[in-house]
C-alpha positions as CSV (number, residue, x, y, z in Angstrom):
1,X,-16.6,-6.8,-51.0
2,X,-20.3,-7.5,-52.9
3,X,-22.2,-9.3,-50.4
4,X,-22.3,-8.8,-46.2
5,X,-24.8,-10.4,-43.8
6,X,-26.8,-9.1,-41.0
7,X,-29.1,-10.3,-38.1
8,X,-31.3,-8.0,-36.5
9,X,-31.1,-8.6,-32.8
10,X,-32.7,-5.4,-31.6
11,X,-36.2,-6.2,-30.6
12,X,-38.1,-6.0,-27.4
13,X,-39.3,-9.6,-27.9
14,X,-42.6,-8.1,-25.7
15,X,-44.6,-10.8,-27.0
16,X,-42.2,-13.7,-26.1
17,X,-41.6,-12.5,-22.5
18,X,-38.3,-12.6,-22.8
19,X,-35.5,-11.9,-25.5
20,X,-36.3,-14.4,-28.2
21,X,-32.9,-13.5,-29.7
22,X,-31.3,-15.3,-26.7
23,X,-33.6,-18.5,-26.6
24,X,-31.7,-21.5,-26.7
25,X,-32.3,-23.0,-30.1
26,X,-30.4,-26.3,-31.6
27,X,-27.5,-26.2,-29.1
28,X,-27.0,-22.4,-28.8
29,X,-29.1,-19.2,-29.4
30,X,-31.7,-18.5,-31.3
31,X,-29.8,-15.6,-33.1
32,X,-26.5,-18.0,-33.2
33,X,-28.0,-20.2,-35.9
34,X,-29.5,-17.6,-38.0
35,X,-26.2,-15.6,-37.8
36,X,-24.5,-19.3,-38.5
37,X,-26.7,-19.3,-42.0
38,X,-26.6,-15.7,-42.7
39,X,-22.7,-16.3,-42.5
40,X,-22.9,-19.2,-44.9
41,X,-25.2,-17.0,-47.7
42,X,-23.2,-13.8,-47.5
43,X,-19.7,-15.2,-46.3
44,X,-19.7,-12.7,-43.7
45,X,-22.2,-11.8,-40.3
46,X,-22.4,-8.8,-37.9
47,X,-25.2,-8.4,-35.3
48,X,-27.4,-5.5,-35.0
49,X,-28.2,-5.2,-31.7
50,X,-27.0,-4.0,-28.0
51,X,-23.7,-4.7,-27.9
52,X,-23.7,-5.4,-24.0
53,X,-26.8,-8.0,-24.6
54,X,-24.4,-10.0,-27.6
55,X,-21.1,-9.2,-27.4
56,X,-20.3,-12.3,-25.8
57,X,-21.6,-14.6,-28.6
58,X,-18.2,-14.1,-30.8
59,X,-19.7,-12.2,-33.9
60,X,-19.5,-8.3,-34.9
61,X,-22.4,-6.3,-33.3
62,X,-22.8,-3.2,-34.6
63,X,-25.9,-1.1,-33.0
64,X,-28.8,1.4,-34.1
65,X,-27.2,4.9,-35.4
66,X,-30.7,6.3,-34.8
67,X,-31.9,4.2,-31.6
68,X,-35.4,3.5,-31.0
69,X,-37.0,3.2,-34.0
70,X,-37.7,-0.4,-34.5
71,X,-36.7,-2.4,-37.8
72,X,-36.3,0.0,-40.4
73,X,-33.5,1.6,-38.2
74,X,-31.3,-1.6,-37.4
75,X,-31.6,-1.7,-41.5
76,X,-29.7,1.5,-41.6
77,X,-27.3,0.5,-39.0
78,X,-26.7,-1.9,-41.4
79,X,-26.5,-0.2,-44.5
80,X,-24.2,2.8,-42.3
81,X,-21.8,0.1,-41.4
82,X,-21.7,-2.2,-44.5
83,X,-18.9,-1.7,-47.1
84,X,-20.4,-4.3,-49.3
85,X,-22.8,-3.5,-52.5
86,X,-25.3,-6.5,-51.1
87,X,-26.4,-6.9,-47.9
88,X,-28.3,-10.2,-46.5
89,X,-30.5,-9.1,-43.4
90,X,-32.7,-11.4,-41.6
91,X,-34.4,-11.0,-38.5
92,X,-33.1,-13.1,-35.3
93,X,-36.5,-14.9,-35.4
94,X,-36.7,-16.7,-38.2
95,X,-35.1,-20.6,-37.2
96,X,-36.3,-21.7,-40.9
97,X,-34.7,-19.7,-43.6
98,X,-31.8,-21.8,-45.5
99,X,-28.5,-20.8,-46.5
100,X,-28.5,-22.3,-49.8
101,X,-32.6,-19.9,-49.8
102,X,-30.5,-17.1,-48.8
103,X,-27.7,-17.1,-51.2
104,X,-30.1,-17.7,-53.6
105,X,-31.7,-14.5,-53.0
106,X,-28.4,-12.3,-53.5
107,X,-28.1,-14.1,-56.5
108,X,-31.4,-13.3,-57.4
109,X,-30.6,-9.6,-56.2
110,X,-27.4,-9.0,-58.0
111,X,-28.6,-10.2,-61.1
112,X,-31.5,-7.6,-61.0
113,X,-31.8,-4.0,-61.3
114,X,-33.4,-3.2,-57.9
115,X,-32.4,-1.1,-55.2
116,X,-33.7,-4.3,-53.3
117,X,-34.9,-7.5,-53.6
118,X,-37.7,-8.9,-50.6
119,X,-39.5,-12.3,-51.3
120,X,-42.9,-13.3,-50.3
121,X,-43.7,-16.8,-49.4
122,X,-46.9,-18.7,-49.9
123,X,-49.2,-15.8,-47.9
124,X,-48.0,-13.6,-50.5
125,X,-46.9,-11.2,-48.4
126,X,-43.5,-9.3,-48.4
127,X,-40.6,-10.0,-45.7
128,X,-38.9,-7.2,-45.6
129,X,-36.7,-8.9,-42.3
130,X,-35.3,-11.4,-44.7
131,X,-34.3,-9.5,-48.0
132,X,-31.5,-8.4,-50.0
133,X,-30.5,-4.4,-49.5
134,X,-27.9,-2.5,-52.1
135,X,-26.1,0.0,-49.7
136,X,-27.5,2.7,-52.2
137,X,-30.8,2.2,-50.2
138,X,-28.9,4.2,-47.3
139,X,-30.4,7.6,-48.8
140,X,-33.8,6.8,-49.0
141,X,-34.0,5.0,-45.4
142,X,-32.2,7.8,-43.9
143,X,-34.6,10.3,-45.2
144,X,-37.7,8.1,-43.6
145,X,-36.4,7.9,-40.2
146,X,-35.8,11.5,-40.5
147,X,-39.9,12.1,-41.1
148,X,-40.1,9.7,-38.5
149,X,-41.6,7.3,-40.4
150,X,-40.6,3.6,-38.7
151,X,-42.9,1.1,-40.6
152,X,-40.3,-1.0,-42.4
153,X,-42.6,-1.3,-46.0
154,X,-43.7,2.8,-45.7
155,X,-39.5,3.4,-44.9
156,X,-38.9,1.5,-48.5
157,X,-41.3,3.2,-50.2
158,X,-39.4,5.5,-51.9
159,X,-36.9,2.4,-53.3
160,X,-37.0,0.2,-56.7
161,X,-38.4,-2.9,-54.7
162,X,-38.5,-6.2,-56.4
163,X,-40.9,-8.4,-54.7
164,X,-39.8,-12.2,-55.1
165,X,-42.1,-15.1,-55.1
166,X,-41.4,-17.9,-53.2
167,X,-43.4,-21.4,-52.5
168,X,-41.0,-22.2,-49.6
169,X,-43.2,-21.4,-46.1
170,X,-40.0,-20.5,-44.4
171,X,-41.1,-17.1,-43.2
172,X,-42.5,-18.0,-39.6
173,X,-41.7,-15.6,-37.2
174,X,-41.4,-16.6,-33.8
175,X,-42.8,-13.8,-31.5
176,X,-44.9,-15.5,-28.7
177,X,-44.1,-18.6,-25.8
178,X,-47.0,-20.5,-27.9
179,X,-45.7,-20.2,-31.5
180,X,-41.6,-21.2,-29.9
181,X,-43.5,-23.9,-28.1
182,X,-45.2,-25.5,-31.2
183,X,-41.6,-25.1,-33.4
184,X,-40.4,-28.0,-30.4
185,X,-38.8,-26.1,-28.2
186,X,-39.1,-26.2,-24.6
């Protein structure tokens, strides 16, 4: 297998109030459609999550080897289960990104030589939640956790990132009631 997706499902949605994950979003859940894209890019999908919270949605869930350690460790779960070279992961709270973007990417990634391949929209800033892992990143993710270190862009430090500029704002986040409420929902 060369490519496998991912949705990270694992948050505490604090900001929202509730899990964001589970939001009702274009007919089903929030994470539903992302999963739905992620599937479409990478021709497969697992969650990474609780599997008592998502079991019932009728994809994979896989959960946190090393629980409790925010992002960078539903990465790893990733990267511990996948058997693919690429791996697509995207966080559960991003409604916008596009399959066709997405496949793009692990095109983009495959084609280079780095251990990973994160694109930056407009703000210029890196999304390492919707980015293109090699499985050969496993090591140097591992090793982070293991000093404890949680922050996603200090857990990658130690990898052959390629940053990937894009013009496409399709990085929003949706973290609070305010910013799901001006997306039109509710």
């Amino acid at each position: 297998m060369i490519q496998a997706g991912y949705v990270l499902a694992g948050g505490k949605s604090s900001r929202m109030g509730r899990n964001k994950a589970l939001l009702p979003y274009r007919g089903r859940t929030l994470v539903e459609h992302v999963a739905g894209v992620v599937e479409t890019a990478a021709g497969s999908v697992s969650l990474v999550g609780d599997a008592s919270t998502y079991g019932h949605l009728g994809y994979p869930v896989i959960e946190d080897v090393i629980p409790g350690c925010g992002p960078l460790s539903g990465i790893h779960a990733a990267l511990c289960h996948t058997e693919a070279d690429w791996n697509l992961i995207v966080a559960c709270d991003m409604p916008d990104v596009a399959a066709g973007f997405l496949a793009t990417l692990l095109d983009h990634a495959e084609q280079g030589g780095a251990d990973c391949l994160i694109p930056a929209g407009p703000s210029g800033l890196p999304e390492p939640l919707c980015a293109a892992y090699h499985r050969r990143c496993l090591e140097a993710i591992t090793r982070a956790l293991a000093r404890h270190i949680h922050k996603v862009t200090e857990g990658l430090a130690a990898l052959d990132t390629e940053i990937w500029h894009v013009k496409e704002p399709i990085f929003q986040n949706l973290n609070t009631p305010q910013e799901w409420m001006g997306h039109g929902n509710g």
